[in-house]
N, C-alpha and C positions, 0 to 999 in steps of 0.2 A: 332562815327559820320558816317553817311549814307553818303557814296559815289554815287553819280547821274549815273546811267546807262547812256550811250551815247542818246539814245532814249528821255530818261528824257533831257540831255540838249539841245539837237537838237530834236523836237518832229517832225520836217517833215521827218525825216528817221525813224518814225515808220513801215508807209506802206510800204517799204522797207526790213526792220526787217521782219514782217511779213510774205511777200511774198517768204521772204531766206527760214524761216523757215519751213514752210510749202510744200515748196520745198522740202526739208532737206526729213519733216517726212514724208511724202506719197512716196519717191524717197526709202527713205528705207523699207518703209513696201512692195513695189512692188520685193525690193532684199531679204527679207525676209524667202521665200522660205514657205509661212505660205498663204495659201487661204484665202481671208475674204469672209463672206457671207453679202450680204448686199440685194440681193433683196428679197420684200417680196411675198408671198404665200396666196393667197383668200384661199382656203380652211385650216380650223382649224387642226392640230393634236390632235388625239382624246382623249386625257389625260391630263389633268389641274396637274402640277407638283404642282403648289406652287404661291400664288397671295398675293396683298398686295394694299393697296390705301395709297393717302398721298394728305391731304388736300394743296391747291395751293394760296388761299388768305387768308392772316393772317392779322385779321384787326386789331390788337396790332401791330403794327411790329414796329412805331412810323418811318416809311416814306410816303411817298406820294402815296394811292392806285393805283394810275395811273400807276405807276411801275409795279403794283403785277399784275395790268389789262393785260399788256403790256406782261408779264410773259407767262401769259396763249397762248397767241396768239403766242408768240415763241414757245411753250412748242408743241402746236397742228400742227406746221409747222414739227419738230422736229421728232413728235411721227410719223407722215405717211409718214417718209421713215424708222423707225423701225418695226413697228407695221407689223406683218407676217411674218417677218424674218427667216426663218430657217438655224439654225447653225448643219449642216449635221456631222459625222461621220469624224476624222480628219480636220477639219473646225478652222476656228478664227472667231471674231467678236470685231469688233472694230466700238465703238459708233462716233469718229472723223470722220471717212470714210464713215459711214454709214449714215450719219448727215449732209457732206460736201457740199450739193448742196438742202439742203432744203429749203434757201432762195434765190433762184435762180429767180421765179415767183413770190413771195410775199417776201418785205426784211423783216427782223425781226427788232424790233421795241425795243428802249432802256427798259431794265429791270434792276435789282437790279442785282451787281456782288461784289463778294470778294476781290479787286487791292490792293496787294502792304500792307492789311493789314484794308483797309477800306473799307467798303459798298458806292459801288456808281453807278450810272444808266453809261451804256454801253451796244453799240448797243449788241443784242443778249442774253440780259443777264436771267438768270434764268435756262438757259440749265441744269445745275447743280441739278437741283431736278429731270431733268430725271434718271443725272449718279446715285445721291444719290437711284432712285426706281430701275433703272437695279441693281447698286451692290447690294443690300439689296435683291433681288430677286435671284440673284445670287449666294450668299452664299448657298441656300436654295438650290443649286440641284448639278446634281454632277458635273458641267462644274468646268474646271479651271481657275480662275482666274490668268491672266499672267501681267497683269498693272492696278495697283489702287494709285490714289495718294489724300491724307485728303487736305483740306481747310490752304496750309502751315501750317502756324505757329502760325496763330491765331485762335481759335473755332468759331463758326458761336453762337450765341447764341439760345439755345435749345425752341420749343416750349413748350416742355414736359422736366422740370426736372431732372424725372425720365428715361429717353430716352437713349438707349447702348450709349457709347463713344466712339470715332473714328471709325461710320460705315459710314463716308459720301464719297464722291468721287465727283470732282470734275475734269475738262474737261478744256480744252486750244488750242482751234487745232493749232497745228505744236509746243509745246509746251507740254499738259498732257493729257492723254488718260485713256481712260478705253477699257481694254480689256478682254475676256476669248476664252478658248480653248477645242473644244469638244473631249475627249481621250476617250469617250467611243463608242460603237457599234451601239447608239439609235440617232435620233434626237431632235432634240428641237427648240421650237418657241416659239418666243420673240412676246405679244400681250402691246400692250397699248392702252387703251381705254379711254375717258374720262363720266364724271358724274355726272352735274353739277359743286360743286366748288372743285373733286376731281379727282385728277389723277389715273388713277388706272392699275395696271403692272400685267401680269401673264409669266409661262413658260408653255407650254406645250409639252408634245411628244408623239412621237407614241409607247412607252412603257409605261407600266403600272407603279405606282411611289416603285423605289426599297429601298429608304431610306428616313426617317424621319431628320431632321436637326434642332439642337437647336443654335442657335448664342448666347453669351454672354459674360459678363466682369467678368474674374474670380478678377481682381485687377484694381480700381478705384480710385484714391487717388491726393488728390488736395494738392499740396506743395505753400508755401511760400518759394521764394527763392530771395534776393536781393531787396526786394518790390514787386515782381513780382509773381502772383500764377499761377501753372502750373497745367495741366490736365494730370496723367502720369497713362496709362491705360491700360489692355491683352485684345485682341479681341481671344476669343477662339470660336468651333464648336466644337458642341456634334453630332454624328452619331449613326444612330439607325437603324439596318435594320429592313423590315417592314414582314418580311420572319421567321425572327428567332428571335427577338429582342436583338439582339449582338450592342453592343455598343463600344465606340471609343471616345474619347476625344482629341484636337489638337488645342495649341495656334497657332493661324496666322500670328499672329504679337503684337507689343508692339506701343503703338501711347501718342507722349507728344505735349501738344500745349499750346500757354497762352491764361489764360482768363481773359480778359479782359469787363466782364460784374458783375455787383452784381448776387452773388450765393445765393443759401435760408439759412435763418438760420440754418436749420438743417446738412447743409453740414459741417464737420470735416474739416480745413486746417490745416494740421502739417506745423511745420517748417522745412525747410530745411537745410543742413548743405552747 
């Protein structure tokens, strides 16, 4: 049985909650002892690391466009305090910090968000397909990722199928962040642009690009377990220098979540014990 958070049975000390929190996390990222970079740079660094697009209105999605509408317009609020960012040499970047005061002159407008386990409109919502293009752009170079957290406990149901498993990230300020951390000697810049109905992310630096990078699922496998099927999946990275062609392989992590949408026929569910 779901026990009620305080907040759930008194909803007027949410903005309360809120306000502790966020206290909390920017209080400790300032003791942190970790630099963030957050303003951005008109001039481009002259090397395209590694880019990517991801369409922003899904007209299947079986809610109300006006959502998806609403999305874009946080999403553009969002992306021009990212967008030139350069993460220097010993640097952090944290998307919460970076992000925190984007609707300060325009508020953001109710979008579709992940709560609790259900899809439902909340101010701000849709942020989430930024963190999803940063991580995803991110794996691809050599920053380090030092906070990434998937969509809890339930899968967001996949445009595509066929699409890696557990590479999303999702954002909660004073609550989940997404962060990386620059260990190497070069810089890097964070561009996001948009293209009619597509968003679209690059990294750039002022180095020439020294490694190739392959993302994917060495292990994907969908369980039955108590009625319930689970997604239990390895997010690995292949490296490849682009100098020697020496290679490297490295699981990152293991990610389980349920889903809770019809799967294709073709998908395998074992049972579980």
């Amino acid at each position: 049985m779901h026990r009620k958070r305080l907040t759930e049975q008194f909803p007027w000390l949410l903005p309360l909650r809120q306000f502790q929190r966020k206290l909390f996390f920017y209080t400790g990222m300032r003791l942190d002892r970790n630099h963030y970079a957050c303003k951005p740079q008109k001039k481009a660094l002259p090397y395209e690391i590694f880019t990517a697009d991801a369409l922003m209105i899904n007209g299947k999605s079986g809610f109300d466009l006006q959502y998806q509408y609403n999305k874009v317009h946080n999403l553009k609020l969002a992306a021009a305090k990212v967008n030139g960012v350069v993460i220097r040499p010993g640097e952090s970047f944290s998307l919460c910090y970076a992000i925190k005061d984007a609707d300060k002159e325009e508020p953001y407008l109710d979008g579709l968000s992940l709560v609790d386990g259900k899809i439902t409109g909340e101010y701000g919502g849709g942020l989430c397909q930024l963190s999803n293009l940063l991580y995803w752009i991110f794996l691809h170079t050599p920053l380090t990722v030092t906070e990434r957290h998937g969509h809890a406990s339930e899968a967001i149901p996949p445009v595509d199928p066929e699409e890696l498993a557990g590479i999303d990230a999702t954002i909660a300020e004073g609550w989940l962040d997404l962060k990386v951390k620059n260990h190497t000697s070069h810089a890097f810049q964070i561009s996001v642009t948009f293209d009619g109905d597509f968003i679209k992310g690059a990294i750039r630096s002022d180095c020439e690009k020294c490694y190739e990078y392959e993302v994917f699922n060495p292990i994907c496998d969908y369980i039955l377990q108590d009625g319930v099927i689970y997604q239990e999946s390895a997010v690995a990275r292949k490296k490849r220098s682009c100098f020697t062609g020496q290679e490297s392989t490295e699981v990152l992590y293991h990610n389980r979540c349920i889903i809770d949408y019809p799967l294709p026929k073709t998908i395998t569910i074992k049972e579980g014990v």
